[in-house]
C-alpha positions as CSV (number, residue, x, y, z in Angstrom):
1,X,0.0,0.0,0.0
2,X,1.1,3.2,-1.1
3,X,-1.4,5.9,-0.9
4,X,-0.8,8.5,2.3
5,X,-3.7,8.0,5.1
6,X,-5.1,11.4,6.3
7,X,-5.9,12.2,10.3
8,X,-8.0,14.7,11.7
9,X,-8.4,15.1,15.8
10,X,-11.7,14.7,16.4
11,X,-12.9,18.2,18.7
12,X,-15.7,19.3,20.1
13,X,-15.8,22.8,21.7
14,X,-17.3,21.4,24.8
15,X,-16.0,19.8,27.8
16,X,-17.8,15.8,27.3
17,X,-17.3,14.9,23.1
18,X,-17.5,11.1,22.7
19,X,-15.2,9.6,25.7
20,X,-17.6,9.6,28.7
21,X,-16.3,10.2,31.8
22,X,-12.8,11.2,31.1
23,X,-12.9,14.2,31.5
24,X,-12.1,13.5,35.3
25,X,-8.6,12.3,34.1
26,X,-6.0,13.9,36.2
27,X,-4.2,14.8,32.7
28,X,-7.1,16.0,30.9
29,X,-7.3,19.8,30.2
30,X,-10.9,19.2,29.1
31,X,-12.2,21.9,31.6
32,X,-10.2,24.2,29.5
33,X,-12.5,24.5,26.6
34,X,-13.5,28.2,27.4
35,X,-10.1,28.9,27.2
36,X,-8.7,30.2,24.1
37,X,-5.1,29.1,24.7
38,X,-6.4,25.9,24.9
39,X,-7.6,25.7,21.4
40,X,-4.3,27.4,20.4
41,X,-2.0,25.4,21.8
42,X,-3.9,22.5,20.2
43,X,-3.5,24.3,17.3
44,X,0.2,24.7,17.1
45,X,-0.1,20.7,18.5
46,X,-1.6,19.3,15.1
47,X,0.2,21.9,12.5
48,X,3.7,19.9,14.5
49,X,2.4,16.6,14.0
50,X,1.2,17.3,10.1
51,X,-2.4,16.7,10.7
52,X,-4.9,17.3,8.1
53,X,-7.1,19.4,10.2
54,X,-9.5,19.7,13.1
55,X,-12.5,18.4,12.7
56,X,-15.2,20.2,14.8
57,X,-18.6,18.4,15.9
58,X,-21.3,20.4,17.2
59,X,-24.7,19.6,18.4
60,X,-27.8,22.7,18.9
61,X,-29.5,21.1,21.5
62,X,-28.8,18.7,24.7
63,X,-29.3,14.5,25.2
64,X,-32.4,14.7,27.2
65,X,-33.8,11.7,25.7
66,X,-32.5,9.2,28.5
67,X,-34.3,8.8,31.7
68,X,-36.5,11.1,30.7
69,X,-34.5,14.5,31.0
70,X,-31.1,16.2,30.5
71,X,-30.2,15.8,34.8
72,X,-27.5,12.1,33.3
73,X,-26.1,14.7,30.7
74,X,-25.4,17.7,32.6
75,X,-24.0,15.4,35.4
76,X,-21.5,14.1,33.5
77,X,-20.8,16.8,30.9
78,X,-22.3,14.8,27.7
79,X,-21.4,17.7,25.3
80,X,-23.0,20.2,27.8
81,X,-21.8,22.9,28.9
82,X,-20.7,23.5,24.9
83,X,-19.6,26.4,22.9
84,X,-20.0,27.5,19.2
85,X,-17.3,25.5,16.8
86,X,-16.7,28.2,14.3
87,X,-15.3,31.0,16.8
88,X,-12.6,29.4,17.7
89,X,-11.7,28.9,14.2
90,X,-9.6,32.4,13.5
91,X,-7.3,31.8,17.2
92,X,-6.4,28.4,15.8
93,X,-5.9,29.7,12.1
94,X,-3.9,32.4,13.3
95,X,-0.5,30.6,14.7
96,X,-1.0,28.2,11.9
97,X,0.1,27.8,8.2
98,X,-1.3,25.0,6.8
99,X,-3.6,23.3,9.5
100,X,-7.3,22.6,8.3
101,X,-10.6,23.4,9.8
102,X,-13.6,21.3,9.6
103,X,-16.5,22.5,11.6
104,X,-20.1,21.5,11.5
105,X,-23.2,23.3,11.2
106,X,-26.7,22.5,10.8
107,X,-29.1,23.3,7.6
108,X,-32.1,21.8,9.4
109,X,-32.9,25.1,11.9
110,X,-30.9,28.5,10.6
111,X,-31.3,30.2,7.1
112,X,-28.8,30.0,5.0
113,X,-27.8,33.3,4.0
114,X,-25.9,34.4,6.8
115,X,-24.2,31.2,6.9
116,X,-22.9,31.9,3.6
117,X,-21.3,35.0,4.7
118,X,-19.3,33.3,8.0
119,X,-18.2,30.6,5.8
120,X,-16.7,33.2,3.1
121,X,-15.5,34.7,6.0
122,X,-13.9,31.6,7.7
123,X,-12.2,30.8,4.2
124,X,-10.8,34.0,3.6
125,X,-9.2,34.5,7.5
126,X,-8.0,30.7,7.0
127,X,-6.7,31.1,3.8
128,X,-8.7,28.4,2.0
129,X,-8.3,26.4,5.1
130,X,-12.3,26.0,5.9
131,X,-14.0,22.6,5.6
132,X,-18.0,23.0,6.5
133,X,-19.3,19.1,7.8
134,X,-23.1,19.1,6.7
135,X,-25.4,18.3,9.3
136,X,-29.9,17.4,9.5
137,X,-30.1,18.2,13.4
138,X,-31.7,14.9,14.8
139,X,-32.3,16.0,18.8
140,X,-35.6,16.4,20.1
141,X,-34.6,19.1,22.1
142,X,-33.0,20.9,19.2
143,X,-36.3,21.2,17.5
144,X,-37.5,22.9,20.5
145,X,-35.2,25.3,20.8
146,X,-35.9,26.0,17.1
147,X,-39.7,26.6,18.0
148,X,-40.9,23.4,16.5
149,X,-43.0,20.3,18.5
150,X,-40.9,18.0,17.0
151,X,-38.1,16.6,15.1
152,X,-38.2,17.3,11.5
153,X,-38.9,14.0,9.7
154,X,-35.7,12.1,8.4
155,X,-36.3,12.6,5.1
156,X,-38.1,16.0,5.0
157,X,-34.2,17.6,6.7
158,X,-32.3,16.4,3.5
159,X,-35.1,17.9,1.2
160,X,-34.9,21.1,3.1
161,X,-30.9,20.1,3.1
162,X,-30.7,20.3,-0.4
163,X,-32.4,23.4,-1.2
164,X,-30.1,24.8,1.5
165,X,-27.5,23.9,-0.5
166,X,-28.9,25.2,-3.8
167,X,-28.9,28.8,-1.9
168,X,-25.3,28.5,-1.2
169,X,-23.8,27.2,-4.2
170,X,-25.6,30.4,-6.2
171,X,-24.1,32.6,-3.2
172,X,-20.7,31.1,-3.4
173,X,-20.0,30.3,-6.8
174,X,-22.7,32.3,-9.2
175,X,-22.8,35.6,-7.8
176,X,-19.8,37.4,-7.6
177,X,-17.2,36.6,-10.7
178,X,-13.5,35.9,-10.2
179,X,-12.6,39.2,-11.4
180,X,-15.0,41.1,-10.0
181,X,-13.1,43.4,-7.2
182,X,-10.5,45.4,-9.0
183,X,-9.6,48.1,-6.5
184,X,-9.3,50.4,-9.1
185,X,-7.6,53.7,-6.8
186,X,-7.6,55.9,-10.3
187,X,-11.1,55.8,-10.9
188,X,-12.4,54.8,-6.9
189,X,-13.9,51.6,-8.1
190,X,-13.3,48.5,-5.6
191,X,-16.6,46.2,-7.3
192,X,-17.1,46.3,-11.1
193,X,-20.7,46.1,-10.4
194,X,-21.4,44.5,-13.5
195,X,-19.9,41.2,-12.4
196,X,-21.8,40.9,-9.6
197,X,-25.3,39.5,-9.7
198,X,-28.7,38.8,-7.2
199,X,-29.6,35.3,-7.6
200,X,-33.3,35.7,-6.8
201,X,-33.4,32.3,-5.4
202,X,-37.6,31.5,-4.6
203,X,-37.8,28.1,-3.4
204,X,-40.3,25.8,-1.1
205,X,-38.7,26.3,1.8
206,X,-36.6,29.8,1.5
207,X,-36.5,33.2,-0.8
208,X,-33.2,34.7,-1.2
209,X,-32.1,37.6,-3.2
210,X,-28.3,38.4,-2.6
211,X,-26.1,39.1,-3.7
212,X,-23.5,37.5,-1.6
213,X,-22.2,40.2,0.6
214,X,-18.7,38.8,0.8
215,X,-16.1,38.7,-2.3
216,X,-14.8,35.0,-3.7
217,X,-12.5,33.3,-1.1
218,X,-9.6,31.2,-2.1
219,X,-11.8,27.8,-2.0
220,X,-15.5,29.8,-2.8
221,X,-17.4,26.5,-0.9
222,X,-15.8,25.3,1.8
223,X,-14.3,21.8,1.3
224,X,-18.0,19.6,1.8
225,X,-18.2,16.9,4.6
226,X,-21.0,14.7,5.3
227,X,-21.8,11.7,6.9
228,X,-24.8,9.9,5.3
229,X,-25.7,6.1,6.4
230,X,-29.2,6.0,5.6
231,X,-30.3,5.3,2.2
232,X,-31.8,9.0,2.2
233,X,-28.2,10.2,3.4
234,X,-26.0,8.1,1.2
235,X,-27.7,9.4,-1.5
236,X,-27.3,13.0,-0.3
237,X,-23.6,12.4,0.4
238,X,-23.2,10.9,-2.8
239,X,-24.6,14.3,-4.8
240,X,-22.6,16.9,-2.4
241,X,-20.2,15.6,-0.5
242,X,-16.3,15.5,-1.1
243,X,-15.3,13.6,2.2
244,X,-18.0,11.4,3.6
245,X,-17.8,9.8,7.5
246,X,-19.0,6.1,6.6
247,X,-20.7,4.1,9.1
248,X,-20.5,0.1,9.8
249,X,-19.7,-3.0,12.0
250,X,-17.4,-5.0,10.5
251,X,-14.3,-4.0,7.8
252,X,-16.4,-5.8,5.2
253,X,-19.3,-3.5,6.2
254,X,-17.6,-0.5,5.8
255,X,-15.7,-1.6,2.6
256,X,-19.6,-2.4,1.3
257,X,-20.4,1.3,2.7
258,X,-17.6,2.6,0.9
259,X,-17.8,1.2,-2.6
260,X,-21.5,2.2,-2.3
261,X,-20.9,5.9,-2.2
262,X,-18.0,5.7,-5.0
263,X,-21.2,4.0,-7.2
264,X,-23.2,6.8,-6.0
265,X,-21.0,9.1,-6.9
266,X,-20.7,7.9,-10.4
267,X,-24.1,7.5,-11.0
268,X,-23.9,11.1,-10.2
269,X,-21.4,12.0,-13.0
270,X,-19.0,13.4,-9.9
271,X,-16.3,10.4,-10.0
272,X,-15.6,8.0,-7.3
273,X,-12.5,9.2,-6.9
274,X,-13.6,13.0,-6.2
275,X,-14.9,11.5,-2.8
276,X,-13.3,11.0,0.1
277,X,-13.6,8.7,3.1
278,X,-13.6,8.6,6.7
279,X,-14.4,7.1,9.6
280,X,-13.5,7.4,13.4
281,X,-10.6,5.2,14.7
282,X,-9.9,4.5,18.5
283,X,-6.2,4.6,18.8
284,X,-4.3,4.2,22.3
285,X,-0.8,3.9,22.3
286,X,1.8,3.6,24.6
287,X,5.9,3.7,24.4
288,X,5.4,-0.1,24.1
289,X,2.8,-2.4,23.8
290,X,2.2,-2.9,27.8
291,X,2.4,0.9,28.3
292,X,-0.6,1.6,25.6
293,X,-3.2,-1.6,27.3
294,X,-2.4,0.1,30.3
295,X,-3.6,3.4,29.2
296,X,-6.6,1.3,27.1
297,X,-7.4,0.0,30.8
298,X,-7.1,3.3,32.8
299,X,-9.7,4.5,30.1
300,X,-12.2,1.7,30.6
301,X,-11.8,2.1,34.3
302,X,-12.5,5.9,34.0
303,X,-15.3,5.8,31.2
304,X,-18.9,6.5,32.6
305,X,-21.2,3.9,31.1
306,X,-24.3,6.5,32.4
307,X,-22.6,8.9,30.1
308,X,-22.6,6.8,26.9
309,X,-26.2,5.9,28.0
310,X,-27.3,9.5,27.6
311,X,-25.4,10.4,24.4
312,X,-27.2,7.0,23.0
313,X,-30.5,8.3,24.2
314,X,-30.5,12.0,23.1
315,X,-31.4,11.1,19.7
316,X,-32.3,7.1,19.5
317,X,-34.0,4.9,22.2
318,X,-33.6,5.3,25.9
319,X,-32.4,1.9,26.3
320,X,-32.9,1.9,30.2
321,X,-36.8,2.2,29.1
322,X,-36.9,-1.6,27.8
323,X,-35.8,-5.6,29.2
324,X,-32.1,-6.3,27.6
325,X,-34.1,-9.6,25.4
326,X,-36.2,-6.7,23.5
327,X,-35.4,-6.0,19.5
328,X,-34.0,-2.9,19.1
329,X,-36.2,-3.5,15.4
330,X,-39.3,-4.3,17.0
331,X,-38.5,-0.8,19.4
332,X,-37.8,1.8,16.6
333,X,-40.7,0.3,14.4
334,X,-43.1,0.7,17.9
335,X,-41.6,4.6,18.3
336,X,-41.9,5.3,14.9
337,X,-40.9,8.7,16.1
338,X,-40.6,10.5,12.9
339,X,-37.1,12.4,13.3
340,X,-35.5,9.3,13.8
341,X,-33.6,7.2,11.0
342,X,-35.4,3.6,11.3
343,X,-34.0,2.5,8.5
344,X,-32.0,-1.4,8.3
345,X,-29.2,0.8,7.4
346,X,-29.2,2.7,11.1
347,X,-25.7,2.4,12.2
348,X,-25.8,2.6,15.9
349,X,-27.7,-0.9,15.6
350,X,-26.9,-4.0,14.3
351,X,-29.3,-5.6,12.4
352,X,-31.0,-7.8,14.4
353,X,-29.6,-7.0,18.2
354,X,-31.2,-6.4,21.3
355,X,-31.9,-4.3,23.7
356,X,-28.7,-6.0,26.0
357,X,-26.6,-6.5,23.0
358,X,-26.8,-2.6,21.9
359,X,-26.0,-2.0,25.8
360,X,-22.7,-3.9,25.6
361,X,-21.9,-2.1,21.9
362,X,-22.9,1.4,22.9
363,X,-21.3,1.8,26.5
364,X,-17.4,0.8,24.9
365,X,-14.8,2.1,23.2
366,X,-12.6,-0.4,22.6
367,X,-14.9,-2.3,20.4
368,X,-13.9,-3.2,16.7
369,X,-13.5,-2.7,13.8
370,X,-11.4,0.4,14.2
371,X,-9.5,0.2,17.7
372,X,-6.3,-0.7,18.6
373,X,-4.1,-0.7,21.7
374,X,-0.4,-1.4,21.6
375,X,3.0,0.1,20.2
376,X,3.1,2.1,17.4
377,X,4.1,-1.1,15.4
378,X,1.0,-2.6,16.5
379,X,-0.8,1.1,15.6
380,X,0.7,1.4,12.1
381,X,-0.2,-2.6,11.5
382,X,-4.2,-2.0,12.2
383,X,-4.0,0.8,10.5
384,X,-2.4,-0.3,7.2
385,X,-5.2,-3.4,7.5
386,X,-7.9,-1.0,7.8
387,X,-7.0,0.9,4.8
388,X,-6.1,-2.5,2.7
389,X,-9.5,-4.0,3.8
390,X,-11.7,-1.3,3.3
391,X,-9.9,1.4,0.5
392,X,-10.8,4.4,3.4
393,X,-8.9,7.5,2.8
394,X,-8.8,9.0,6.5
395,X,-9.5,8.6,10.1
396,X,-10.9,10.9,12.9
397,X,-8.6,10.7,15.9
398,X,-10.3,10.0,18.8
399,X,-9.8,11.6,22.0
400,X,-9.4,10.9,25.5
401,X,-7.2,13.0,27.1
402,X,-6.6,16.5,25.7
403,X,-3.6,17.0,24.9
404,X,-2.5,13.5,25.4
405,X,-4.2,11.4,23.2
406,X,-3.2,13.7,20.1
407,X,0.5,13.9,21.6
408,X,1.2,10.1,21.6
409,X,0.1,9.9,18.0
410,X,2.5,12.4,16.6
411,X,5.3,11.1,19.3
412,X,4.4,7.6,18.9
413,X,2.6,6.9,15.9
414,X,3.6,9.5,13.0
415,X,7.3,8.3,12.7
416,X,5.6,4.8,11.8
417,X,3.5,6.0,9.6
418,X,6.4,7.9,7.8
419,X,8.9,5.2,7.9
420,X,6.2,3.3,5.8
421,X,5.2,5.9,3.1
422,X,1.3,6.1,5.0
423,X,2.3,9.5,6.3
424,X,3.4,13.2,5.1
425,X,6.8,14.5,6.0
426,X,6.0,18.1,5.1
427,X,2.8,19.9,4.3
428,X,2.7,20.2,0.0
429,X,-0.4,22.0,0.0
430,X,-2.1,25.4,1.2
431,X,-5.5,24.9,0.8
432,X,-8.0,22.3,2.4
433,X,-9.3,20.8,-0.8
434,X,-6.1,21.0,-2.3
435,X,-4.9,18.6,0.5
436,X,-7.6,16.0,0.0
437,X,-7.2,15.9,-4.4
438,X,-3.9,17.1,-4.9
439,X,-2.1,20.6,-5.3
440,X,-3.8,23.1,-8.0
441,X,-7.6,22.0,-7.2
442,X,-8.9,24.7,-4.7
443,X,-12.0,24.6,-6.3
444,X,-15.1,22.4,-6.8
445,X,-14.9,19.7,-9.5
446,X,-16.3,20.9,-12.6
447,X,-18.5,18.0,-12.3
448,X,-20.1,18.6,-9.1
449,X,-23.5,20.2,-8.7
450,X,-22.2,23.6,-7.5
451,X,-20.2,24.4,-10.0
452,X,-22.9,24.5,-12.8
453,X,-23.5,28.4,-10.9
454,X,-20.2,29.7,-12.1
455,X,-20.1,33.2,-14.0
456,X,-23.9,33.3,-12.9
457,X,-24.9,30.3,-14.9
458,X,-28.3,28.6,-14.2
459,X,-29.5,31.2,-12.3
460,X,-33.2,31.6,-13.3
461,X,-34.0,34.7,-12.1
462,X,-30.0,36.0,-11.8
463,X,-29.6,39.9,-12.4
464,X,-26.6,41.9,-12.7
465,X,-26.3,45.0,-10.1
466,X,-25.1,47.5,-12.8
467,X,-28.6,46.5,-14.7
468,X,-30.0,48.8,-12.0
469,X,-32.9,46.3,-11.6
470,X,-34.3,46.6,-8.2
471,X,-34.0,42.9,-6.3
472,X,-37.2,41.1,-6.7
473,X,-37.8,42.9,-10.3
474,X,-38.0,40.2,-11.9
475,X,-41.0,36.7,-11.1
């Protein structure tokens, strides 16, 4: 194997991401989330050990599903407290060169116009450094702060997902032209107004004139991410996405996962190959192997099972609610609850596993297919299998300790990786997308769906400022 894997850390601005109950690890620096050194020290961290970025979840509302109420999640910091993942994004970008920046945030909830403008913004203070993860927010909770009952139904989030992004592919792409600021000091013109244009958009679910308010970043759209495991999501993913987070169970699952999307994507006229893949990978390691199981125990010892409970039932099925013989199948066809993916495809389940079974899976880390404990020869091993087995492109880094867990993997792990051609020995590249497909591409691929906008193409309804038509003019 030849091809050179790419790692993200997987972050959360929050105290409480994904490993429960660490957070009371005598090295953790968790608690220094509202800190800003923290996040650029971190920084300064990856851009030392060559990472590909930072990879930024987010969540707009709290796990209250379990037990009937948020007390389980708030008791053990289950991403609560939590902060906004795009304003830390300028600190870290600041003391770094060539680190990435993938944050996410939600098209389910907030229009989409002023979320045009922070990304532009994002990319042009990064430097073409911005990666935007696509989200459909699936908590209860979130609806509600939103002002809604309910959850929007599964499939009714990627229909309003993809007029979303319809609105920001015109904004980004169609309505400013390349050349369009000239800072002309002679003749005090900064705009040619006559290459920039209102797109007019008038769809079922949003009415947008422009024109963008801010001018062409490096990348335009931020490098896209998505992770899709529903046959409504794939499909999604398969349309938009340039790095997709696969789910599975086993290696052959995700290799089927995998190859599926790369179809998808071909169906779709995009390539296989102008989609990336990820997943997230539990990596402990040690100076030795006896020195990384003995961190893997400490962990287990530390991890709050209560914790994994709640995070489980913020958005699927409170599994303290039901006996451990129960099918989770016969459970999510008897909720039917309509925000919830019930599909054979839903990844947190197994087909066919119960109640007790789902308990085991959900409330441990150190599960397969991606974990491994050990020396970095035992690291750099899995890893090269994974790849072989499956043809994945990248990992998330998961976290346990902050910094630690990232610091063993560049002390530990990176060399490895080098010594076997799997790993960069300098960053190449100075945009995001131009690290995932190669130097020279900081845009879209001509053949994805928001390039068809360039130069103010396709736009129905699409009118030039310097026409002096007023917005709306025009049906």
């Amino acid at each position: 194997m030849t091809k050179q894997i790419s790692f993200n850390l997987f972050e959360m601005n929050t105290v409480g991401h994904i490993s429960h109950g660490l957070w009371v690890h005598p090295e953790n620096n968790r608690h220094r989330f509202n800190d800003l050194d923290f996040w650029i020290e971190e920084a300064k961290l990856l851009e030392e050990g060559l990472f590909d970025s930072v990879f930024l979840a987010d969540v707009i509302g709290t796990y209250d599903g379990y037990r009937g109420g948020p007390e389980t999640a708030l008791r053990e910091g289950v991403q609560i407290p939590s902060n906004d993942p795009l304003l830390v994004i300028p600190a870290m970008a600041a003391v770094t060169k060539h680190l990435g920046f993938a944050a996410t945030f939600s098209t389910t909830y907030e229009p989409p116009f002023a979320f045009a403008r922070r990304a532009s913004t994002l990319d042009h203070l990064t430097k073409g450094r911005f990666g935007w993860n696509i989200v459909t927010s699936y908590l209860p909770n979130a609806a509600r702060n939103f002002g809604l009952d309910d959850e929007v139904a599964h499939d009714d989030r990627y229909e309003i997902a993809e007029e979303y992004l319809d609105v920001l592919y015109k904004l980004w792409e169609g309505s400013w032209d390349d050349d369009a600021v000239i800072r002309d000091r002679e003749n005090r013109i900064y705009t040619d107004p006559s290459k920039v244009r209102y797109i007019n958009h008038v769809g079922a679910n949003y009415r947008v004139a422009g024109p963008h308010l801010s001018e062409p970043s490096l990348q335009r759209t931020p490098v896209l991410f998505q992770a899709g495991s529903s046959t409504r999501g794939k499909q999604f993913a398969a349309r938009h996405a340039e790095a997709v987070f696969v789910g599975g169970t086993t290696l052959q699952n995700y290799a089927d996962n995998i190859a599926d999307i790369r179809r998808q994507a071909d169906e779709n006229g995009r390539g296989g190959t102008n989609i990336k893949t990820f997943a997230s990978a539990v990596i402990i390691v040690g100076k030795d192997r006896e020195a990384g199981l003995a961190k893997a125990e400490e962990y287990r010892r530390l991890s709050s099972a209560e914790g994994y409970l709640a995070h489980a039932g913020g958005g699927g099925i409170d599994l303290a609610a039901y006996p451990k013989d129960a099918l989770i199948s016969d459970i999510l066809a008897a909720e039917n609850r309509r925000g919830r993916d019930n599909s054979p495809q839903n990844r947190r389940y197994a087909p066919g596993s119960t109640v007790g079974e789902a308990l085991e899976r959900i409330t441990r880390f150190d599960r397969n297919p991606f974990f491994v404990a050990g020396s970095a020869t035992d690291v750099a091993d899995a890893i090269e299998r994974w790849v072989a087995d499956t043809d994945i492109d990248g990992f998330n880094l998961r976290q346990f300790v902050s910094p630690g867990s990232a610091e063993d993997f560049i002390t530990y792990v990176v060399p490895e990786l080098q010594k076997r051609g799997l790993y960069r020995t300098k960053y190449e590249e100075s945009t995001l997308r131009e690290r995932l497909f190669g130097t020279g591409n900081q845009r879209l691929f001509d053949e994805h769906p928001g390039a068809r906008y360039r130069g103010g193409a396709h736009l129905q309804d699409g009118a030039a400022i310097a026409t002096g038509e007023p917005i709306g003019a025009r049906s």
